[in-house]
N, CA, C and O atoms as a CHARMM CRD file, in Angstrom:
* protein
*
  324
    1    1 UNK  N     35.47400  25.62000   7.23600 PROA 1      0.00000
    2    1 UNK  CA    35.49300  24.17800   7.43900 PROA 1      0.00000
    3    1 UNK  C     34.61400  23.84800   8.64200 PROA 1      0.00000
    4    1 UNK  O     34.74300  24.69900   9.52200 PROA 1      0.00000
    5    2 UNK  N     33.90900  23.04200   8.89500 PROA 2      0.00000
    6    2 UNK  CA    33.23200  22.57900   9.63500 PROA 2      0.00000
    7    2 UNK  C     33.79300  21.87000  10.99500 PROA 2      0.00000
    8    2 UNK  O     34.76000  21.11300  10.91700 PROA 2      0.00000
    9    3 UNK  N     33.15900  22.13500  12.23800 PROA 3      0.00000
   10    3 UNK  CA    34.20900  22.12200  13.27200 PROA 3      0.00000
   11    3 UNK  C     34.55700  20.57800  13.32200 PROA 3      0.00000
   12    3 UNK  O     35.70500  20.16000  13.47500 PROA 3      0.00000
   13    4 UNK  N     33.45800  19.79300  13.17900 PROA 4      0.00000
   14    4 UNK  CA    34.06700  18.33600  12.85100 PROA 4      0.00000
   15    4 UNK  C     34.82300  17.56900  12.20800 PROA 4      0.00000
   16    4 UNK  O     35.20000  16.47700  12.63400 PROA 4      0.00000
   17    5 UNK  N     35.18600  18.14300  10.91100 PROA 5      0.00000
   18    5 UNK  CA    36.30100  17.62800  10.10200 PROA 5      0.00000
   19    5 UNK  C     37.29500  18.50700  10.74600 PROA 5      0.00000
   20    5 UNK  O     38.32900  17.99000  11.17000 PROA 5      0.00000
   21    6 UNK  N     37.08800  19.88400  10.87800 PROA 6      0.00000
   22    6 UNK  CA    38.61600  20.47600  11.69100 PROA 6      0.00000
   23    6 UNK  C     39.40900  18.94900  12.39500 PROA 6      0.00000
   24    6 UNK  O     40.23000  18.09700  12.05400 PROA 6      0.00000
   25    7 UNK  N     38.49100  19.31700  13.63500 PROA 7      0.00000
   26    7 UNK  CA    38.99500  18.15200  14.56000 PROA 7      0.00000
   27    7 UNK  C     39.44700  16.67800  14.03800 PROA 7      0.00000
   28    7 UNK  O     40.45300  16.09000  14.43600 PROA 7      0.00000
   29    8 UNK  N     38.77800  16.32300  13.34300 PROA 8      0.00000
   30    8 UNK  CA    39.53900  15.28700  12.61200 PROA 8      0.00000
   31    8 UNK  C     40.76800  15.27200  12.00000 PROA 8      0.00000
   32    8 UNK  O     41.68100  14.46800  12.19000 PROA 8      0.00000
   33    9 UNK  N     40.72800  16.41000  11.09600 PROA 9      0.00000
   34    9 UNK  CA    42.03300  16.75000  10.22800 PROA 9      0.00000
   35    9 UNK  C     42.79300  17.14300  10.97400 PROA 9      0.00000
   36    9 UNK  O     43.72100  17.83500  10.55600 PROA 9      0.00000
   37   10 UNK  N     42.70800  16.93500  11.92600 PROA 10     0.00000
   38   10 UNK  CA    43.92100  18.04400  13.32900 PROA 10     0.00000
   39   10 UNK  C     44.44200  17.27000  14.19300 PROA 10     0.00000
   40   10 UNK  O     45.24000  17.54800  15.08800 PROA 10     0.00000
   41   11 UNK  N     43.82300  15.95600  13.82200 PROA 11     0.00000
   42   11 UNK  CA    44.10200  14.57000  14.95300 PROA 11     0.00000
   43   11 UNK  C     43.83800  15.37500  15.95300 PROA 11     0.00000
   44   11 UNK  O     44.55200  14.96100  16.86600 PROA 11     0.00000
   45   12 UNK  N     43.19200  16.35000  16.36000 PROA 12     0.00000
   46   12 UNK  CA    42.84800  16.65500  17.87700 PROA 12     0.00000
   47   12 UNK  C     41.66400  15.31600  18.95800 PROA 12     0.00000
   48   12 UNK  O     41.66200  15.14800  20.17800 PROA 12     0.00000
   49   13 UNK  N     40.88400  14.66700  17.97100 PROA 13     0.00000
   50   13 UNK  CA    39.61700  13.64400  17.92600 PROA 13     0.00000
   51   13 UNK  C     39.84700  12.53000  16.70300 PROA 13     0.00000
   52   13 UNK  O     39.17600  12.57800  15.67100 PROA 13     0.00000
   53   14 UNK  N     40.47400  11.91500  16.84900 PROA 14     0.00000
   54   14 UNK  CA    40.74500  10.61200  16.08000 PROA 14     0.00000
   55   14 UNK  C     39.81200  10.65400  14.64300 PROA 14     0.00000
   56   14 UNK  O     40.14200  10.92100  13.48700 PROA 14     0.00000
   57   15 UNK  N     38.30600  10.21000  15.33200 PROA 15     0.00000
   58   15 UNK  CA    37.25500   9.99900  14.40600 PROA 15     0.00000
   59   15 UNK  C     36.13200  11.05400  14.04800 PROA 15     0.00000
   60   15 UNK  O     35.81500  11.77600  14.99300 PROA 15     0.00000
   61   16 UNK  N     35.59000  11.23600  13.06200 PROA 16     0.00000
   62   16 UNK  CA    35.00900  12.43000  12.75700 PROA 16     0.00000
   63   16 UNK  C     33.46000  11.77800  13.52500 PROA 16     0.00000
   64   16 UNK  O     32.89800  12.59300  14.25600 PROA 16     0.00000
   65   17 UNK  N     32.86800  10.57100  13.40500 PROA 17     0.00000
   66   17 UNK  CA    31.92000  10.33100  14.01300 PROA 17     0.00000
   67   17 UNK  C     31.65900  11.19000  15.63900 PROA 17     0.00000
   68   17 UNK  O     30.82300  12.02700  15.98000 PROA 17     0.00000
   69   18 UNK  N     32.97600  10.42200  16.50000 PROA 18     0.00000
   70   18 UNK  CA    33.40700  10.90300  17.46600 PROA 18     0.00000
   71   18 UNK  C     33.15700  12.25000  17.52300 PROA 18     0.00000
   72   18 UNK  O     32.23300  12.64500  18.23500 PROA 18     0.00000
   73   19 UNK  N     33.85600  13.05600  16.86400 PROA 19     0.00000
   74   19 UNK  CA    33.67400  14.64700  16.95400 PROA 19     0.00000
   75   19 UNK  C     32.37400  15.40400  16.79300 PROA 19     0.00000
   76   19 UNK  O     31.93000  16.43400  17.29800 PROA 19     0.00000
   77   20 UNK  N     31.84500  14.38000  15.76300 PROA 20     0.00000
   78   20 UNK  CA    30.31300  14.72300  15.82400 PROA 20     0.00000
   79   20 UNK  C     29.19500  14.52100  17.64900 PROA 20     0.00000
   80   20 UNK  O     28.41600  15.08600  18.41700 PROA 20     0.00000
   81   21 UNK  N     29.98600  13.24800  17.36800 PROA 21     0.00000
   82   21 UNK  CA    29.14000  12.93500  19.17800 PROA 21     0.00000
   83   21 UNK  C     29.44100  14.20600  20.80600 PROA 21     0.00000
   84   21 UNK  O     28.73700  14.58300  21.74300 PROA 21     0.00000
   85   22 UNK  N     30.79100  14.44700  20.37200 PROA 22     0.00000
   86   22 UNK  CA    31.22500  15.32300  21.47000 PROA 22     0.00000
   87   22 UNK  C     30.92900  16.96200  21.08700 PROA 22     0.00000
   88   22 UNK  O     31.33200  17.78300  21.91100 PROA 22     0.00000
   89   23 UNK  N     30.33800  17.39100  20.04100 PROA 23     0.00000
   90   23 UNK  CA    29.83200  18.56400  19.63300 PROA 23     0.00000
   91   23 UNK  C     28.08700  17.98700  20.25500 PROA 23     0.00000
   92   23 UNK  O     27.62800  18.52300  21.26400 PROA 23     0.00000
   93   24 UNK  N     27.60300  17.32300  19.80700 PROA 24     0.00000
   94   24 UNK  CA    26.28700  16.96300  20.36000 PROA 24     0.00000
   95   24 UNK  C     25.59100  16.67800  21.58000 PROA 24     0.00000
   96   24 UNK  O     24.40000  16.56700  21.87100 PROA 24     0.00000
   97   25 UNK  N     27.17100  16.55000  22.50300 PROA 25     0.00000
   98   25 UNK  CA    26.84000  16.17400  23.70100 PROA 25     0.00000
   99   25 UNK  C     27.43500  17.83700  24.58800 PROA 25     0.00000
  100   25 UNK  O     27.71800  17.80400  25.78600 PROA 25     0.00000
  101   26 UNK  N     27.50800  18.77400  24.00400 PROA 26     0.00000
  102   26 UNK  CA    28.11700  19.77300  24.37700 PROA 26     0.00000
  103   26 UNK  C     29.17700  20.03900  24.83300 PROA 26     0.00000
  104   26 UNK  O     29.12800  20.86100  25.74800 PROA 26     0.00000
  105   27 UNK  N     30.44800  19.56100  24.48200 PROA 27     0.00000
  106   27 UNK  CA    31.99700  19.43800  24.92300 PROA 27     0.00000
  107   27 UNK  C     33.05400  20.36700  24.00100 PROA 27     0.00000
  108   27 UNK  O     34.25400  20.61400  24.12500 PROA 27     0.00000
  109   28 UNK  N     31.90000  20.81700  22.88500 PROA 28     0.00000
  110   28 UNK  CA    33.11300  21.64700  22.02800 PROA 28     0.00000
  111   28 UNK  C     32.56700  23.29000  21.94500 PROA 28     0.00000
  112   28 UNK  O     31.35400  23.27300  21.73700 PROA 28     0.00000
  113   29 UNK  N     32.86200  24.07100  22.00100 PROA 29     0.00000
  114   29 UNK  CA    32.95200  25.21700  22.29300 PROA 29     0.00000
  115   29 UNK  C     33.87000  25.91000  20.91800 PROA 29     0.00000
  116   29 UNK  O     34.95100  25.44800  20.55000 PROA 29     0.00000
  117   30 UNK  N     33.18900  27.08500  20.28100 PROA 30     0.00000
  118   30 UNK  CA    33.93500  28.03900  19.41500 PROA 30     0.00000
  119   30 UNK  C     34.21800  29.02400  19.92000 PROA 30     0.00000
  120   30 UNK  O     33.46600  29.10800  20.89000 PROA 30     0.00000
  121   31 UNK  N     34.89000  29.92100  19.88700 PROA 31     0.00000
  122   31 UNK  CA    35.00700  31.66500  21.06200 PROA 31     0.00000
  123   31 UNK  C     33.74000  31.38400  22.23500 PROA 31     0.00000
  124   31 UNK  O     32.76300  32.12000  22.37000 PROA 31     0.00000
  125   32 UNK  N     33.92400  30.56100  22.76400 PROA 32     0.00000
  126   32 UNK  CA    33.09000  30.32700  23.96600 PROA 32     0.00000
  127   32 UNK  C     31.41800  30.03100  23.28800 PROA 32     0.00000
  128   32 UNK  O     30.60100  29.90700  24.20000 PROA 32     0.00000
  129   33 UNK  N     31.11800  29.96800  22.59400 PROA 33     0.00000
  130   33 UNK  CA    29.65100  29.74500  21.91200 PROA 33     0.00000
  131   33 UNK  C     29.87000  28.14500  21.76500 PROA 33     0.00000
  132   33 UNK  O     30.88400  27.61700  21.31000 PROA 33     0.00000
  133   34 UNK  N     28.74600  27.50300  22.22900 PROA 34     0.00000
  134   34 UNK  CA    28.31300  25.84500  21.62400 PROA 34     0.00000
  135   34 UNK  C     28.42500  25.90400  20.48400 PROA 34     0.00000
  136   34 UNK  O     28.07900  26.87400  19.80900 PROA 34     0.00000
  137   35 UNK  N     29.04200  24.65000  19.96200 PROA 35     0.00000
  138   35 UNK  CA    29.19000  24.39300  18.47500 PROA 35     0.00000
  139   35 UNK  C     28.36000  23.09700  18.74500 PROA 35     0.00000
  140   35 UNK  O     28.27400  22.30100  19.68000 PROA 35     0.00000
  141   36 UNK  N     27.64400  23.27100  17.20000 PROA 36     0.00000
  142   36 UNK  CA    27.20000  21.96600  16.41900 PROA 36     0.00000
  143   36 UNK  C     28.16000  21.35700  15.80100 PROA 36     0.00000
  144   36 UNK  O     29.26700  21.88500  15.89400 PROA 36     0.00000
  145   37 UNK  N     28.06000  20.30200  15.13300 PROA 37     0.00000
  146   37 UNK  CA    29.09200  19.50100  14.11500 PROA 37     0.00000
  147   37 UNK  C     28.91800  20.37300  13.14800 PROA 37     0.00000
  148   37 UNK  O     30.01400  20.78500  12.76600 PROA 37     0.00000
  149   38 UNK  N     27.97800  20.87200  12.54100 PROA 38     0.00000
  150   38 UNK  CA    28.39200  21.61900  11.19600 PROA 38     0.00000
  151   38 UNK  C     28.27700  22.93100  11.56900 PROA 38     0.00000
  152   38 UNK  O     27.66100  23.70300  10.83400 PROA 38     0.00000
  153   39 UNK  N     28.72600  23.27400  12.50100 PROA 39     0.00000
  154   39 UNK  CA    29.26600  24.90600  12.80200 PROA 39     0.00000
  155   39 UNK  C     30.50600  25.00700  12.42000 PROA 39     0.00000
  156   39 UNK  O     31.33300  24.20800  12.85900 PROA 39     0.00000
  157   40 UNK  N     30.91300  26.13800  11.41600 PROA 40     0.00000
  158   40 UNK  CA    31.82200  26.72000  10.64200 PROA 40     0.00000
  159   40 UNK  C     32.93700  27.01000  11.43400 PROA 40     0.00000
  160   40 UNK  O     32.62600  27.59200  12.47300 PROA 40     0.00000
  161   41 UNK  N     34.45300  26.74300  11.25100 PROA 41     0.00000
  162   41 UNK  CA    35.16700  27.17400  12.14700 PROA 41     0.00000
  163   41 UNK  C     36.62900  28.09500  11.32600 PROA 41     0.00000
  164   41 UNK  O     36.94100  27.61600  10.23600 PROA 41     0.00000
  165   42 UNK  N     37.19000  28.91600  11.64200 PROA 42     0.00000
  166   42 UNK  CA    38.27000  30.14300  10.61300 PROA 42     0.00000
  167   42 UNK  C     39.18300  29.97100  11.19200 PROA 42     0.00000
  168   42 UNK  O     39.29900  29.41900  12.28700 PROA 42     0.00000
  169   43 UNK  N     40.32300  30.63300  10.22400 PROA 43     0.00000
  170   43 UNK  CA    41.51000  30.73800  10.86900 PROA 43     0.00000
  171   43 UNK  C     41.18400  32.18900  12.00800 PROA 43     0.00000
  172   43 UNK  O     40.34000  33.08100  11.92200 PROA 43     0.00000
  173   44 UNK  N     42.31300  31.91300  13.09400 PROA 44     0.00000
  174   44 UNK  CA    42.06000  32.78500  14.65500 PROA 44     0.00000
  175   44 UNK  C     40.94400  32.12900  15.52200 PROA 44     0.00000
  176   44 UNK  O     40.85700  32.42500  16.71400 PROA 44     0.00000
  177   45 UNK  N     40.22500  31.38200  15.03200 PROA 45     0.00000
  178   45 UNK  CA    38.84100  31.14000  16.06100 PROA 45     0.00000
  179   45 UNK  C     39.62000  30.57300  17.32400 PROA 45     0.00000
  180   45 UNK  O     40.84800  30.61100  17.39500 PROA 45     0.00000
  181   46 UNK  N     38.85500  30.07700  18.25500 PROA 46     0.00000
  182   46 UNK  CA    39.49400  29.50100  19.81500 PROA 46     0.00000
  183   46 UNK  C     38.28400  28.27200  20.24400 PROA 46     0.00000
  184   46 UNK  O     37.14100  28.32300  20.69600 PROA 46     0.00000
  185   47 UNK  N     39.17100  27.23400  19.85400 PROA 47     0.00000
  186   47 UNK  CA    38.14400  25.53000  19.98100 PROA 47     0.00000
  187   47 UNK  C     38.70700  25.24400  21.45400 PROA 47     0.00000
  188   47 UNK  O     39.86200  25.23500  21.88000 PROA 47     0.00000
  189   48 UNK  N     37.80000  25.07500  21.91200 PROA 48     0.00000
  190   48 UNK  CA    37.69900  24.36500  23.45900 PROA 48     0.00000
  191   48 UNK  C     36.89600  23.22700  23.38100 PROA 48     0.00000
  192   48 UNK  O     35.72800  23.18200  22.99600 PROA 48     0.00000
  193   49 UNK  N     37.79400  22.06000  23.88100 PROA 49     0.00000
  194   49 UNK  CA    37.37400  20.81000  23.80400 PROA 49     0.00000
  195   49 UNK  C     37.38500  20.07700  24.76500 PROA 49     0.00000
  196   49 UNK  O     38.50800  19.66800  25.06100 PROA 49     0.00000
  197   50 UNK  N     36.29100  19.62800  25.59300 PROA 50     0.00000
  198   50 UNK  CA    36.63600  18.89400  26.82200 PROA 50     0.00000
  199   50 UNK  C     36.70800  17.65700  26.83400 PROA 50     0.00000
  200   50 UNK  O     35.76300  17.12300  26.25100 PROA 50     0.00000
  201   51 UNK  N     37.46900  16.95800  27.27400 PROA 51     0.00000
  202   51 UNK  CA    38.08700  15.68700  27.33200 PROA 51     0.00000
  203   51 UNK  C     37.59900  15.02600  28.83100 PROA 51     0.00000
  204   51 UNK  O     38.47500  15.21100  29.67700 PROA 51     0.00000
  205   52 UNK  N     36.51700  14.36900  29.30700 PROA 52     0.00000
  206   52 UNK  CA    36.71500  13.83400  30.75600 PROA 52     0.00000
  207   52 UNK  C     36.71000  14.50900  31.69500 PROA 52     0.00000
  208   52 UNK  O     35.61200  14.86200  32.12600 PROA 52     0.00000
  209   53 UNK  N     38.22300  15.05300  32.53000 PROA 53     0.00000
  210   53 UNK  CA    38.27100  15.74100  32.94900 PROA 53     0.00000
  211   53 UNK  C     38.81300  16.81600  32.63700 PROA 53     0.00000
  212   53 UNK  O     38.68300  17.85700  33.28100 PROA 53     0.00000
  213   54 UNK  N     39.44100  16.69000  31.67500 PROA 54     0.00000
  214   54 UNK  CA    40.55800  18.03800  31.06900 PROA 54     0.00000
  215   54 UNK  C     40.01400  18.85700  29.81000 PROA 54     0.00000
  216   54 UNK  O     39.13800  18.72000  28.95600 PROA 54     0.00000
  217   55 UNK  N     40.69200  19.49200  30.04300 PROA 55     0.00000
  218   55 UNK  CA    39.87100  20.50300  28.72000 PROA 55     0.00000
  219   55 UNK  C     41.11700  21.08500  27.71000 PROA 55     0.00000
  220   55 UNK  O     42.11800  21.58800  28.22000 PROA 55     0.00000
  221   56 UNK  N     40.97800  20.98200  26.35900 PROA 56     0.00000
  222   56 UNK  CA    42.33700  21.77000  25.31500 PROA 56     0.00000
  223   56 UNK  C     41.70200  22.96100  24.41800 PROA 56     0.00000
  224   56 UNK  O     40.98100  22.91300  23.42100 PROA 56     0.00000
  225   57 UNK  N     42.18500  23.93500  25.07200 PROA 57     0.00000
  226   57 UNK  CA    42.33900  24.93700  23.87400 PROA 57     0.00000
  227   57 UNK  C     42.76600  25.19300  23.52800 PROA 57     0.00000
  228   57 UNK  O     43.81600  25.54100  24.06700 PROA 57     0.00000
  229   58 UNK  N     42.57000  25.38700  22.14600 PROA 58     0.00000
  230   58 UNK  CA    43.40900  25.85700  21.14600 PROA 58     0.00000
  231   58 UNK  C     43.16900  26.95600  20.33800 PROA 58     0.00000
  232   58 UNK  O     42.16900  27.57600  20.70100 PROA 58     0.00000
  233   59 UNK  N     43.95300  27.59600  18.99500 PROA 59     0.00000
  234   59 UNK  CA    44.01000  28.72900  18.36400 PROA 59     0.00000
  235   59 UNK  C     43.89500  27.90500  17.12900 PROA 59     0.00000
  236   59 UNK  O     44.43300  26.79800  17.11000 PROA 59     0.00000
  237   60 UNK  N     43.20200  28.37400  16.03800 PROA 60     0.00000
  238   60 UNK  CA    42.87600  27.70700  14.57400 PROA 60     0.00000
  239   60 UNK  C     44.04700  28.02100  13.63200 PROA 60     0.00000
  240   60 UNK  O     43.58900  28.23300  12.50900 PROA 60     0.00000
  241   61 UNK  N     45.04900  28.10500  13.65300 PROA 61     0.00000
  242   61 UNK  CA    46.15200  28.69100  12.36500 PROA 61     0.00000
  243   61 UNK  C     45.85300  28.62600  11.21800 PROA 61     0.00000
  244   61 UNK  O     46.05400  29.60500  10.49800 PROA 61     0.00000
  245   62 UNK  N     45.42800  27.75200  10.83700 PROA 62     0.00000
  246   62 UNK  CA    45.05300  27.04200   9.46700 PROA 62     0.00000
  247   62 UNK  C     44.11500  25.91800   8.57300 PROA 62     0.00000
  248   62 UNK  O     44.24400  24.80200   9.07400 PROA 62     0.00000
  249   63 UNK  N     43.41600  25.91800   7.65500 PROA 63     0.00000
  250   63 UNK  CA    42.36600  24.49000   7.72600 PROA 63     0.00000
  251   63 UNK  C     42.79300  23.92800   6.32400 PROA 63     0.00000
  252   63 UNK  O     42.70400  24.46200   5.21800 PROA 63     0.00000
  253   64 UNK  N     43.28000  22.70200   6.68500 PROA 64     0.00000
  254   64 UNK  CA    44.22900  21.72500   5.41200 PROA 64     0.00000
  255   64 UNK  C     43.24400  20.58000   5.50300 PROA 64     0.00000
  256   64 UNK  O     43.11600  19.74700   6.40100 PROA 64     0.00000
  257   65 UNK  N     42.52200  20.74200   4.27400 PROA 65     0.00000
  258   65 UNK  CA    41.57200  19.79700   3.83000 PROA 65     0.00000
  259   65 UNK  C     42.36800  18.63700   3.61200 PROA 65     0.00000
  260   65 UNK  O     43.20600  18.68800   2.71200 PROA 65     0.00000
  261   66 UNK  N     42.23600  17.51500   4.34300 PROA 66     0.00000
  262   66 UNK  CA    43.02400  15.94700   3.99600 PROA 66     0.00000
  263   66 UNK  C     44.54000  16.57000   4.47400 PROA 66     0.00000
  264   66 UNK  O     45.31600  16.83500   3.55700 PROA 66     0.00000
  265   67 UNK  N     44.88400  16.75600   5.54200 PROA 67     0.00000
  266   67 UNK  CA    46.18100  17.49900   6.33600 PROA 67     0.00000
  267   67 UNK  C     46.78100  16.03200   6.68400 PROA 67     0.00000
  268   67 UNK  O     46.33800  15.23400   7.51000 PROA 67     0.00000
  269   68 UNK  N     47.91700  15.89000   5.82600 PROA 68     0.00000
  270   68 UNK  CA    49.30200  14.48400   6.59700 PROA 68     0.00000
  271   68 UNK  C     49.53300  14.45500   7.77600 PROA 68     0.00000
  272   68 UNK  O     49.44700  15.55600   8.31900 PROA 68     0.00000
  273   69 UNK  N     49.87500  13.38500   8.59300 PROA 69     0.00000
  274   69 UNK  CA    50.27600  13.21400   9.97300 PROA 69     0.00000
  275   69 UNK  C     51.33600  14.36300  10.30700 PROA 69     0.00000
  276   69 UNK  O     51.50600  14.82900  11.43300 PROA 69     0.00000
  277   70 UNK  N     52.05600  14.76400   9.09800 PROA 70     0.00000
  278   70 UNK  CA    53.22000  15.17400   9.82600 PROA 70     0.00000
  279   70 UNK  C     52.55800  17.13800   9.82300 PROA 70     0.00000
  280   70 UNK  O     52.82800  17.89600  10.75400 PROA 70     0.00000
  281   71 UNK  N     51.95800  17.44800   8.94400 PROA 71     0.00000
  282   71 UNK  CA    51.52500  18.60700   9.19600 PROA 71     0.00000
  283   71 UNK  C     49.80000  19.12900   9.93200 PROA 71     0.00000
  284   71 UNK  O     49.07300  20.12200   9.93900 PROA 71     0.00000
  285   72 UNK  N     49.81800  17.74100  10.46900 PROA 72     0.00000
  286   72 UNK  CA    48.13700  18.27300  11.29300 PROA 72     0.00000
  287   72 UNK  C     48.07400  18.90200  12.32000 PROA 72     0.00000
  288   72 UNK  O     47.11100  19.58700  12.66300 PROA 72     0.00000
  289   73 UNK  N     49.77400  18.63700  13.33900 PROA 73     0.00000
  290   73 UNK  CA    49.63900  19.86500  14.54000 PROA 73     0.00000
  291   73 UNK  C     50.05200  21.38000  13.82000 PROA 73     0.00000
  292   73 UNK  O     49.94700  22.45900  14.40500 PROA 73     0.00000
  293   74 UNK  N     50.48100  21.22000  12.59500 PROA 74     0.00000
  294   74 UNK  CA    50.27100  23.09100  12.28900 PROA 74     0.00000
  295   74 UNK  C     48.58300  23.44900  12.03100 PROA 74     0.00000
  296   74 UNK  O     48.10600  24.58200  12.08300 PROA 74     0.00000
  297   75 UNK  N     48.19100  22.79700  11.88100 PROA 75     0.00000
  298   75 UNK  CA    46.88800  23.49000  12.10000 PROA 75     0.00000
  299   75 UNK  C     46.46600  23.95400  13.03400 PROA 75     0.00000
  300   75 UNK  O     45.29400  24.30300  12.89100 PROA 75     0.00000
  301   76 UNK  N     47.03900  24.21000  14.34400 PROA 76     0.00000
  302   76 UNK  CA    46.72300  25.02600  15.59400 PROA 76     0.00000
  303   76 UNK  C     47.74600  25.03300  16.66500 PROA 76     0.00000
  304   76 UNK  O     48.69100  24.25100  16.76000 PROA 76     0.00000
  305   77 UNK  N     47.42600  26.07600  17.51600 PROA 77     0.00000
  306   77 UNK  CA    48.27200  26.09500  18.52100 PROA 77     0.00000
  307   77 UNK  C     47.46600  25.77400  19.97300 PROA 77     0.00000
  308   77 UNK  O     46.28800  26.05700  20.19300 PROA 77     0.00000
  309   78 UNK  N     48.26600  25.20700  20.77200 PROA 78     0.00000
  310   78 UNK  CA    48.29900  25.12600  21.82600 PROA 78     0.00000
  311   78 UNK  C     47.55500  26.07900  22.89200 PROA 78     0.00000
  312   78 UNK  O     48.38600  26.18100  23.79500 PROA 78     0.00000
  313   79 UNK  N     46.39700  26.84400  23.26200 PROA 79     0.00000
  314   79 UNK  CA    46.49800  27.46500  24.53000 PROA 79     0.00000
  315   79 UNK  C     46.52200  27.50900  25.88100 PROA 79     0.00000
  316   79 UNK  O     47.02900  28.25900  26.71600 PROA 79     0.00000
  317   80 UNK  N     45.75200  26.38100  25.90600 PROA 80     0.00000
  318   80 UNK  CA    45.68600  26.03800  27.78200 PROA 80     0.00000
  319   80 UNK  C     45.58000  24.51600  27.38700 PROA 80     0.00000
  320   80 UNK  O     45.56500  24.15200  26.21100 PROA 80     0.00000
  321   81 UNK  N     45.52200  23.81200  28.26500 PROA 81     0.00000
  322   81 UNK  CA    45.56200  22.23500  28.06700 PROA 81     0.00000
  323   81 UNK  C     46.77500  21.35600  28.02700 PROA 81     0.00000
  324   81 UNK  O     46.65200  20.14200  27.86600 PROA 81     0.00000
């Protein structure tokens, strides 16, 4: 799945536009490598996303194409943030 719809489908980034802009502006990170918007992302990978001042990482569990409100935080876990 592509790291931009991840983030979308994950409510981690509201809007997929958005996610596109903050991959372009260099804020998203895969196992520490720059991601593009259409850089590929798996289950286990490690998305680092910087926010402002804060930064969330996370662990990929799972990728649920069109994922419901109520199951979009199983698509990852929590690591620092």
């Amino acid at each position: 799945m592509r790291i931009d719809k991840f983030l979308k489908n994950s409510r981690i980034i509201k809007r997929r536009q958005v996610a596109k802009e903050a991959c372009e502006n260099g804020r998203v990170t895969i196992n520490d490598k720059l991601a593009k918007a259409g850089s590929l992302v798996e289950e286990g990978d490690v998305v680092e996303v910087v926010f402002g001042t804060s930064t969330l990482k996370v662990r990929v569990l799972s990728l649920i194409d069109g994922a419901k409100k109520n199951t979009a935080t199983s698509m990852y876990e929590v690591i620092d943030g």
